[in-house]
C-alpha positions in Angstrom: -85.6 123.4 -48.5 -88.7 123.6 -50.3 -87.7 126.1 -53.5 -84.8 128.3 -54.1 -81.3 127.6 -53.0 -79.9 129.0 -49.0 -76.2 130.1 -48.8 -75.4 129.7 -45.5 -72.0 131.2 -44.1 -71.2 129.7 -40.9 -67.9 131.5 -39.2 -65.0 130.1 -39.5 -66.4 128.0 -42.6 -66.1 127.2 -45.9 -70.3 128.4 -47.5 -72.5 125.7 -47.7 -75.0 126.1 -51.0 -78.5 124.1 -50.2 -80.9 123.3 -53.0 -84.8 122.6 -53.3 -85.0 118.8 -51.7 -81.9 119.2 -49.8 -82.3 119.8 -45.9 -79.9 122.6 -44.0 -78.4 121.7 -40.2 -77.8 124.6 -38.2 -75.5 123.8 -35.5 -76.1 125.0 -32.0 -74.0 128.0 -30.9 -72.6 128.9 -34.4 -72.7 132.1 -35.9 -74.8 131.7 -39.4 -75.6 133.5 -42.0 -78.5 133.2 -44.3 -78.5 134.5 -47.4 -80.7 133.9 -51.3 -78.2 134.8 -54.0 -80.4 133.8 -56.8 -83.9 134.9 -58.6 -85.7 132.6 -56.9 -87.8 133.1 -53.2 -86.2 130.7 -50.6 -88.9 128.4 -49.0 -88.2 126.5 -46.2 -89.4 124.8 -43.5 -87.8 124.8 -40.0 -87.8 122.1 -37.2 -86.3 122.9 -34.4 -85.4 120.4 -31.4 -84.2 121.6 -28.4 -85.0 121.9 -24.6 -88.0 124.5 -23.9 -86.0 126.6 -22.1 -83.1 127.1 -25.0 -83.3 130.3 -26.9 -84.4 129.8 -30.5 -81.3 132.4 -31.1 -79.0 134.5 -29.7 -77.4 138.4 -31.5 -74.5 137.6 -33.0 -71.7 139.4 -31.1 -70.6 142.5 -32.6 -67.2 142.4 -33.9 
């Protein structure tokens, strides 16, 4: 996270609050849920690492 603070709602979860300096792990085949619930723009900066021919994402299925 580079500025702001992520709430990130992972089904099944308890939310997970990440902060400006703090780094985010989204696990692979999870449903998540991104959202900024405070006055300040979310900045962040993704690295993803997985084989080429794995989807960045997938639609959530609809309930």
């Amino acid at each position: 996270m580079v500025k702001g603070t992520l709430s990130v709602d992972r089904k099944n979860r308890e939310m997970v609050h990440t902060q400006a300096g703090q780094a985010v792990i989204e696990p692979v085949n999870t449903i998540i849920r991104g959202t900024n619930k405070g006055q300040t723009p979310v900045e962040l900066v993704i690295f993803q690492v997985s084989p080429p021919e794995m989807p960045e994402s997938h639609p959530a299925p609809s309930q």
